[in-house]
N, C-alpha and C positions, 0 to 999 in steps of 0.2 A: 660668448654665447650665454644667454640665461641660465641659469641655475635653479628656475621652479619646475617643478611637476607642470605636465602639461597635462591636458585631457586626452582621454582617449580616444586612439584609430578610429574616423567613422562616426564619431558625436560631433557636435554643434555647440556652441554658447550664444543664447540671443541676449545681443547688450540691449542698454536704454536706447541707442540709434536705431536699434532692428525691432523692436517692440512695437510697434508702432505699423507695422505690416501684421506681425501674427494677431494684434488686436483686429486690425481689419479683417480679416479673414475669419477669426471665430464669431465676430459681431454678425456678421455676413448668415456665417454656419446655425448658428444657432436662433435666430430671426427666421430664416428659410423655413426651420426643420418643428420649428415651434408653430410656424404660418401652417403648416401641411399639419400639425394635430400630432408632432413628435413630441415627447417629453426627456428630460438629459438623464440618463443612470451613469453611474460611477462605481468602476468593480478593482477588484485588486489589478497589483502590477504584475503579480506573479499567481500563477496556478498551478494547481495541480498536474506534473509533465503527461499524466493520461489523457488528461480530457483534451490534449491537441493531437494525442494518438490515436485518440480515437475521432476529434474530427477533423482535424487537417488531413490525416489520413499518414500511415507512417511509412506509404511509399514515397511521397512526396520528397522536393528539395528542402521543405521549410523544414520536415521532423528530421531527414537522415542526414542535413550537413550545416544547417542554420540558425536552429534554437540553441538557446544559453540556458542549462538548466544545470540543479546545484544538488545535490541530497545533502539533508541537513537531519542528525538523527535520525537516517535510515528511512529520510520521508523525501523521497525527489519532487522537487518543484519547478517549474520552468518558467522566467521571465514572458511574459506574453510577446508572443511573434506576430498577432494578430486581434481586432478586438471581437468578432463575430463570437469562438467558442467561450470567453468568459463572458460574453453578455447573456447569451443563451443560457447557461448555469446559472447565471444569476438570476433568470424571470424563472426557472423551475425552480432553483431553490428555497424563492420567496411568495412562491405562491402565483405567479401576475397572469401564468396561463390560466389558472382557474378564474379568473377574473372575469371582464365581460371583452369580448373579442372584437377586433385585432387590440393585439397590444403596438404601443411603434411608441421606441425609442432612438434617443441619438445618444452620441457621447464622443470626447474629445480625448484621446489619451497617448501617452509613448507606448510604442514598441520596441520589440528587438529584433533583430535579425544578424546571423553571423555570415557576410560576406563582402565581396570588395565591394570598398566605397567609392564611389562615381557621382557626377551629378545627376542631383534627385533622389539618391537611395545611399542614405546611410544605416549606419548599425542600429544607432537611436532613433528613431524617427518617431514622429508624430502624428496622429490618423483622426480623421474626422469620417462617422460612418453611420451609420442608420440600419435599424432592425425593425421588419414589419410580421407578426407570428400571426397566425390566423386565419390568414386568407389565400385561397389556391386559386384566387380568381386571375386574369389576366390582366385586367383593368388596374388590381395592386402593383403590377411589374409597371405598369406605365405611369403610375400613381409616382412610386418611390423613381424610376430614371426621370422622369420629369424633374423631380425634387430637387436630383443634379445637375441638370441641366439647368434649374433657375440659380442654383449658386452660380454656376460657373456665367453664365449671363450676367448677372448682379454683380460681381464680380467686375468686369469687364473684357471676360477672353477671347478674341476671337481665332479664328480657324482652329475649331473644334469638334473634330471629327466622333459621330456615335456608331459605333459598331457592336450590331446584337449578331446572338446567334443561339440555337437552342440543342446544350446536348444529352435531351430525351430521359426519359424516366432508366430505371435499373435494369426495366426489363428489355426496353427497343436498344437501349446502351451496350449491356452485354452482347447483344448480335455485332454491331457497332465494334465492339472490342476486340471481335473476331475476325473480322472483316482486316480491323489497322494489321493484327498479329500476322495473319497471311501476308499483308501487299509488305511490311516492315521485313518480313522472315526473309524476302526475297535479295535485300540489302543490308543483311546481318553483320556482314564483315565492314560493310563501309559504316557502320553506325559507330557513332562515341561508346567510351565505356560504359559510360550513366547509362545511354539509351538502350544500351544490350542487356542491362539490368531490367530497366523499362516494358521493353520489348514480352518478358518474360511474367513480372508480376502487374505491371498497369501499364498497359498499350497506349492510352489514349495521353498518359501523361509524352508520349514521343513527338505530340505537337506542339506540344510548351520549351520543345528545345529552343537554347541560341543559337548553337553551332549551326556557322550556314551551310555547313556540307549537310547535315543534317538535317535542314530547313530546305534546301533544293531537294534531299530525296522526297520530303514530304510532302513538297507542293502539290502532285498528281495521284496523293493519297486518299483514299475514299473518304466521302464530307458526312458525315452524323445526318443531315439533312436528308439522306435517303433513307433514312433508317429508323424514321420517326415512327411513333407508334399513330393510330389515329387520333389516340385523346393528346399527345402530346405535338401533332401535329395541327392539332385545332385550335390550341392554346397559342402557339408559336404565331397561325395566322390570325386571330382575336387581339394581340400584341400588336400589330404591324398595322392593323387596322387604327386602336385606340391612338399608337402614335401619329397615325395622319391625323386622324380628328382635330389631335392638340397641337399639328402644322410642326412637328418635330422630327427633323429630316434625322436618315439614318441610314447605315449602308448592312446586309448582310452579309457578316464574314464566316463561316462556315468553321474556319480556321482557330474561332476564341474557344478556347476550355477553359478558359484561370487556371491558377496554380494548385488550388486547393479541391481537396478530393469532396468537399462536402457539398459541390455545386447539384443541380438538377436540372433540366428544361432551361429555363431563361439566364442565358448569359450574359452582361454588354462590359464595354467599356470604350470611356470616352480618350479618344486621344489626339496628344500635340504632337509636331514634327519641330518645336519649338526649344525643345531642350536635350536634344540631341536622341540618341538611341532611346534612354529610359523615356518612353514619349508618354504612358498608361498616367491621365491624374487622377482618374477616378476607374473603378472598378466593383462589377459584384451581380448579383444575381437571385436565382431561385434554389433553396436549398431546405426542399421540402422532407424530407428523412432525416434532416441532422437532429432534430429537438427529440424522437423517438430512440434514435442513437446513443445519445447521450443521458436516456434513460427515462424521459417523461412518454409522453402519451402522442398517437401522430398528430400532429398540428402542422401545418403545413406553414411555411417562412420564406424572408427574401431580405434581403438588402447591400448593401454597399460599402467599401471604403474609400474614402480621397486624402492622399498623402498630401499634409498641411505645407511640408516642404517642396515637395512636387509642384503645389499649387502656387505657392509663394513665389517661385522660381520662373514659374510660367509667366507669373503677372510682370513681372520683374523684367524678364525678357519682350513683352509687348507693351511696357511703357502704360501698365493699368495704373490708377489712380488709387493711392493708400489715403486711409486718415492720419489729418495731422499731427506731428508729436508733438507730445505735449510739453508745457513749455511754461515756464511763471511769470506769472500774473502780473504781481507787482513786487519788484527787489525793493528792501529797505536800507541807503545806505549809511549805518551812523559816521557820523564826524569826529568821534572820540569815544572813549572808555564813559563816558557818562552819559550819551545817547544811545548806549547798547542795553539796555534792561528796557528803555520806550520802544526798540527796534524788537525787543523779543516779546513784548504786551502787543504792540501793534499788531506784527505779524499773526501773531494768535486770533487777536480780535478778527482779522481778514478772512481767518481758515474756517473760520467759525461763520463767517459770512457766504462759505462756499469759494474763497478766493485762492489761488494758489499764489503762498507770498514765501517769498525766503527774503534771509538779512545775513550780515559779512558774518562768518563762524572762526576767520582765521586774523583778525584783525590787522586788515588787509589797512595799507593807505586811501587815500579818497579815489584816487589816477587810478589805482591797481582795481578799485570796487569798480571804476564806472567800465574799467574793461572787462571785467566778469562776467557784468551784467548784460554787455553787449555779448560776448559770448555767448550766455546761455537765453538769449534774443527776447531778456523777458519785453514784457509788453510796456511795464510801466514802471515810472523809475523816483521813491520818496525820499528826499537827501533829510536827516534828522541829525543838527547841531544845537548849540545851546542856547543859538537866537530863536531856532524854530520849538523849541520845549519852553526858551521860555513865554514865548509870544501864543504858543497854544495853536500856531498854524505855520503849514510848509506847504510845499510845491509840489504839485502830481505833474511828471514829467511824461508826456507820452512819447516813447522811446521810436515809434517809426516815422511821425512828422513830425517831433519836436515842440511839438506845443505845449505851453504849460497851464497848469489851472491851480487857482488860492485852493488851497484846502483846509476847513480848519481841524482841530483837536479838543478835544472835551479836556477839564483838569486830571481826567482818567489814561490819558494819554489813547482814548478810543476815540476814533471817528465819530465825528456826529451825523443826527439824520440825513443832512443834506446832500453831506457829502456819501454817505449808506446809497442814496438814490443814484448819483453820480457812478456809483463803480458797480450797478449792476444793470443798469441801463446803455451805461455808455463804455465802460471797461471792460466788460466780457461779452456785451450784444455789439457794440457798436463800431467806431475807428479804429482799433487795436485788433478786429479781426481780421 
């Protein structure tokens, strides 16, 4: 067995083979989110462990059994478990709510989370997510689910189910709380440990159980939908409406709360049956009290996360279409020790052209280059010996039909015009794609 250090329980390594999906998918993310009038912010990896006590909420799973947090000189910090509470710190810290309204940002960043690793949800993961502050309107909620929707569209996923639901402002909520406390007190003993904990300080977290003993008692539990207020019930139908307009099918589940206590009124989340139980690839909502919460002024907010992994995994299992990996251009092979200084000017000359060239680094035989080269499927293939330096011209090999073409060399051992014309016309637009 090895003898190196491995990586840790629940992380990931993307090699140079797997690169090539998470580029598709951020090119995808950030194109989307830039078309909708998103801009990218980038905040620490770690914060301050209050500011997710105070908005994750510290009865939740994610503060009492899931964050990885460290004190260092007497100052606790916590790895971010999510990116919603460090984004929001970050537009009051800098000013951007004072600015001209909404503000809407995206961003791309890891997370943490401390529990078991399954497919779709590791400890590391990766979140692509969106913040809209400003606007209480309803037209913003179908603004931003839209937004998801055309990723996951552009993308190529299908059977992609949207599921909204709205769980009501503070005040139709709390009746709401009372309502679950009663119909839950009734099956106190059959509930989980967690959920008799639950039960006690946040009722409503008792529908975000897994346990399916505890998921069958809840099915015939009173739905937040009775319990709307008027203005959060107007909101809810103004929603419902915006998404017919925009022909974006969706089902009411009565049943979504997210996990995080900072949600309000608009809940959704999109889901697969494709990657087993963890099916959630996108997630998020209305969370119009957290930016007052956490100490700026009310401004009301929304937006989303979608686990990059999640998503990756999705595509993966429906045979969606990645961009190609990348792959070089043209290998330079020399013929001996006195054609490797022309291999190492050439190749520069190409990169400098925008070309991706490599040449032998291990002073490989001629048989052992030409199989490298196939290996790594470059596109085109320059044998350089001491007939071809001395003659000032060699052969451009195209590696998938085998054709070749004269090519000359300047006394510089650089390419001339003509041949300049040849390899950006026809090397990187043309046969070789």
């Amino acid at each position: 067995m090895a003898n190196y250090i491995k990586r840790p329980n629940g992380t990931e390594d993307v090699t140079p083979a797997q690169i090539h999906k998470w580029k598709t998918v951020e090119t995808v993310v950030r194109q989307t989110a830039e078309s909708f009038g998103f801009s990218e912010i980038r905040v620490p990896t770690f914060e301050a462990t209050e500011l997710f006590q105070r908005s994750v909420g510290e009865t939740t799973d994610v503060v009492q059994k899931e964050m990885y947090s460290v004190i260092a000189k007497e100052t606790q910090f916590t790895l971010r478990p999510e990116g919603t509470a460090g984004t929001i710190r970050a537009m009051l810290q800098n000013g951007m709510l004072a600015e001209a309204l909404p503000q809407k940002v995206f961003y791309i960043l890891s997370c943490f989370r401390h529990e078991r690793p399954q497919a779709g949800r590791l400890r590391e993961f990766h979140q692509f997510g969106v913040e809209l502050a400003g606007s209480a309107s309803p037209y913003a909620d179908a603004e931003v689910i839209l937004l998801a929707k055309t990723i996951l569209d552009t993308v190529g996923l299908k059977n992609i189910r949207l599921n909204i639901n709205s769980i009501g402002c503070p005040a139709c909520r709390a009746k709401y709380q009372e309502a679950l406390k009663a119909y839950f007190s009734q099956y106190r003993e059959q509930l989980c440990d967690t959920c008799k904990e639950r039960l006690e300080r946040n009722p409503l977290r008792l529908l975000d159980c897994k346990s399916p003993e505890d998921q069958a008692i809840a099915k015939d539990a009173p739905i937040i939908l009775d319990y709307l207020c008027e203005e959060c019930s107007t909101h809810f139908e103004t929603l419902q409406q915006a998404l017919r307009e925009m022909n974006v099918e969706f089902t009411i589940n009565p049943k979504i709360v997210r996990g995080l206590d900072y949600y309000s009124k608009t809940v959704f989340e999109f889901i697969t049956t494709d990657i087993g139980a963890q099916g959630t690839v996108c997630g998020g909502g209305r969370y119009d009290g957290l930016i007052e919460q956490l100490g700026g002024q009310s401004v009301p907010a929304l937006g989303f996360g979608m686990g990059l992994e999640r998503l990756i995994l999705t595509m993966e299992q429906q045979g969606c279409a990645f961009m190609e990996p990348g792959k070089c251009d043209v290998y330079l092979a020399p013929m001996d020790d006195q054609a490797r200084p022309a291999a190492l000017r050439l190749a520069n000359a190409l990169r400098e052209m925008g070309v991706r060239a490599e040449f032998d680094l291990l002073g490989r035989t001629f048989k052992a280059q030409m199989k490298y080269a196939n290996k790594i499927n470059t596109k085109y293939l320059i044998v350089l010996g001491s007939d071809e330096l001395e003659h000032g011209a060699g052969k451009l090999k195209n590696m998938q039909t085998g054709e070749q073409r004269e090519i000359r060399l300047d006394t510089n051992e650089h390419f001339t015009a003509d041949y300049t014309e040849i390899s950006l016309s026809e090397m990187l637009g043309g046969s070789a794609e």
